[in-house]
C-alpha positions as CSV (number, residue, x, y, z in Angstrom):
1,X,229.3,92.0,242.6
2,X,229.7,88.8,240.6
3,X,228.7,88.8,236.5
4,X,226.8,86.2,235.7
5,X,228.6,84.2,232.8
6,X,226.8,84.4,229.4
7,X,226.8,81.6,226.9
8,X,227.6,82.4,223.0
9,X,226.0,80.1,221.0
10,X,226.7,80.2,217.4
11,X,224.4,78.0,215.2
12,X,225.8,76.6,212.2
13,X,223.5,75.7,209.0
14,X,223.8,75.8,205.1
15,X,223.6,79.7,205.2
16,X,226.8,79.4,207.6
17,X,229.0,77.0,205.5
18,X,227.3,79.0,202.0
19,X,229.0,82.5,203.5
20,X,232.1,81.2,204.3
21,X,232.7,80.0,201.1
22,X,230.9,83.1,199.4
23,X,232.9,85.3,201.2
24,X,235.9,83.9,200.4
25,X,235.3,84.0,196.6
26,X,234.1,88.1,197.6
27,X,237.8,88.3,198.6
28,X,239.1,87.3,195.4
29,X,236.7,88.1,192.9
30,X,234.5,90.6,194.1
31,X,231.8,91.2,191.6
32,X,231.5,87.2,191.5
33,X,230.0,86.6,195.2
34,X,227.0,88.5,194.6
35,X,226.8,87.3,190.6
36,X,226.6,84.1,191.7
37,X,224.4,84.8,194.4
38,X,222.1,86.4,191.7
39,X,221.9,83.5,189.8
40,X,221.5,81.4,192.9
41,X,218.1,84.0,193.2
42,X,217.1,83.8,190.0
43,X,217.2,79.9,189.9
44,X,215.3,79.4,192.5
45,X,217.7,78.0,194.9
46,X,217.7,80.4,197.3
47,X,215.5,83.2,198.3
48,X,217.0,86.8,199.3
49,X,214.0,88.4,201.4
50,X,215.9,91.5,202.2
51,X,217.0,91.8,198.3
52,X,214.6,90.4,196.5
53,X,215.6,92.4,193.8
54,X,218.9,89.7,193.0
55,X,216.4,87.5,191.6
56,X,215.9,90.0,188.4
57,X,217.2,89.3,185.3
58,X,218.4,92.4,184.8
59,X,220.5,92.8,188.0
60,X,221.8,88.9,187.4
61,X,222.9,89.8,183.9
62,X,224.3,93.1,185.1
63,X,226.4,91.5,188.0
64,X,227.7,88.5,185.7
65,X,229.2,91.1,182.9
66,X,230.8,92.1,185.6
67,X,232.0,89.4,187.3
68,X,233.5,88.7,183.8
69,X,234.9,92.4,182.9
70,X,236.8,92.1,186.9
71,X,238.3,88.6,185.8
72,X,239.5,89.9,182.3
73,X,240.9,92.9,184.2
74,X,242.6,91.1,186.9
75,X,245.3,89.9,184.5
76,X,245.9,93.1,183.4
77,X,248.9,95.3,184.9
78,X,246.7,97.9,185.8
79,X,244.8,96.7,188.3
80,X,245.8,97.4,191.9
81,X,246.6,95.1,194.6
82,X,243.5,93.4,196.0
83,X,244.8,94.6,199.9
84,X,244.6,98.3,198.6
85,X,242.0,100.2,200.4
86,X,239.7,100.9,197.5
87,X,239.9,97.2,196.5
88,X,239.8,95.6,199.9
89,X,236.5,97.7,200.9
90,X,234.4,96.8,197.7
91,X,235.2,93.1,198.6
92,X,234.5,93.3,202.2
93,X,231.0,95.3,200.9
94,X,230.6,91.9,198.7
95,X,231.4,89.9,201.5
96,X,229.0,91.8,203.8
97,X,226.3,91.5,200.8
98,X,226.3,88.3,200.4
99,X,226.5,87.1,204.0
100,X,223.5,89.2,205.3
101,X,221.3,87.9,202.4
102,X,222.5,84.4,202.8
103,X,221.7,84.4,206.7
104,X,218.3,86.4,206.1
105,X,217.0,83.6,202.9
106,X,217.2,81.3,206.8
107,X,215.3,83.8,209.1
108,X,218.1,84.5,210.6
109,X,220.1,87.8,212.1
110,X,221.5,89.6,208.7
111,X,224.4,91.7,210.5
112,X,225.8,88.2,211.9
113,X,226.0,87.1,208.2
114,X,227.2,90.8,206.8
115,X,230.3,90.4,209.5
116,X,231.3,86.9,208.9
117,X,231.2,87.5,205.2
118,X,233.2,90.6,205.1
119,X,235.6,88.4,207.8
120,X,235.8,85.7,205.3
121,X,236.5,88.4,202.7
122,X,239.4,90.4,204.1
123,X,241.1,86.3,205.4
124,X,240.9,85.4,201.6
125,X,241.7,89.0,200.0
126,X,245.0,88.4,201.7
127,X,245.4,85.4,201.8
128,X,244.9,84.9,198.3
129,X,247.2,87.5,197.5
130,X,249.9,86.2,199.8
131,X,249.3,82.4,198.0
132,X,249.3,83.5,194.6
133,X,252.8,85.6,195.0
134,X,254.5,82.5,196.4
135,X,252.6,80.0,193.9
136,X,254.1,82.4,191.2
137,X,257.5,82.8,192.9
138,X,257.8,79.2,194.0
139,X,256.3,77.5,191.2
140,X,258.1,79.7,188.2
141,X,253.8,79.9,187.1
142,X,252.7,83.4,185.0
143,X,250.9,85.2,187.0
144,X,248.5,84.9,183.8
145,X,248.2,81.3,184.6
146,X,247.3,81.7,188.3
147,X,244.6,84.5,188.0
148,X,243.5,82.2,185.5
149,X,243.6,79.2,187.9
150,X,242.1,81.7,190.6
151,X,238.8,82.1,188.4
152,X,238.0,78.5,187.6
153,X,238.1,78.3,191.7
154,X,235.9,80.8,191.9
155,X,233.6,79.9,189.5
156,X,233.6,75.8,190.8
157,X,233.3,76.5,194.5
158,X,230.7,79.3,193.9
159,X,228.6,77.4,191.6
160,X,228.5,73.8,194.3
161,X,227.8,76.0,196.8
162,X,224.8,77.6,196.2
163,X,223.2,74.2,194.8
164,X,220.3,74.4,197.7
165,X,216.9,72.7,196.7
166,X,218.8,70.9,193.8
């Protein structure tokens, strides 16, 4: 019996390009893909019909503190590694977050965007770790410096990226 070949098509539109980068900044700041998102919400840029509850002021203001309390304690010495299986999960949740509401604000399937965020997620939780231990290494840079330099990242791509409708 011959299978009949199937065709994949995978369409590509802001939400696409929006969780890519989302999820990325999910993988290196956790709290900071859905703050942003939040704000995105509350704005008006986007809408989040499967968590419409983003858009409050409450939850925004709740998921900025922290956003900023998980930058402040990334440059402490207590924090574990972002690859540790407590760590890595809540970013890959983020990811996952923030991909499924991104794809549903387009109509579109929210488990394709939940599994491309948490993807882009777990690429940049390692990567970024991977990156910053050879910047720091390599370049003779603090690790101080570089979480530092991680955040403004963060907070730049995150904020460009979720200028729909502006």
């Amino acid at each position: 019996m011959l299978k009949r070949k199937t065709r994949v098509e995978f369409e590509v539109s802001p939400a696409t390009f929006e969780t890519l980068a989302l999820g990325a900044i999910a993988g290196l700041r956790s709290m900071a893909a859905p703050a942003l998102l939040s704000r995105a919400v509350r704005r008006g840029n986007l809408k989040a019909p499967n968590l419409p509850a983003l858009g409050s002021p409450k939850v925004s203001t709740t998921l900025t503190m922290l956003m900023i309390g998980e930058m402040i304690g990334d440059k402490t010495p207590f924090v574990p590694s972002r690859t540790s299986a407590p760590a890595l999960l809540g970013r890959l949740l983020s990811g996952a977050l923030v991909g499924a509401t991104l794809f549903a604000s387009e109509g579109r399937n929210r488990n394709s965007g939940a599994i491309l965020g948490a993807l882009c997620a777990a690429t940049a939780a390692y990567g970024g770790e991977r990156l910053r231990a050879a910047a720091a290494q390599n370049l003779q840079l603090s690790d101080l410096i570089l979480a530092g330099l991680e955040d403004r990242v963060v907070l730049s791509v995150g904020k460009s990226v979720l200028q729909r409708g502006s």
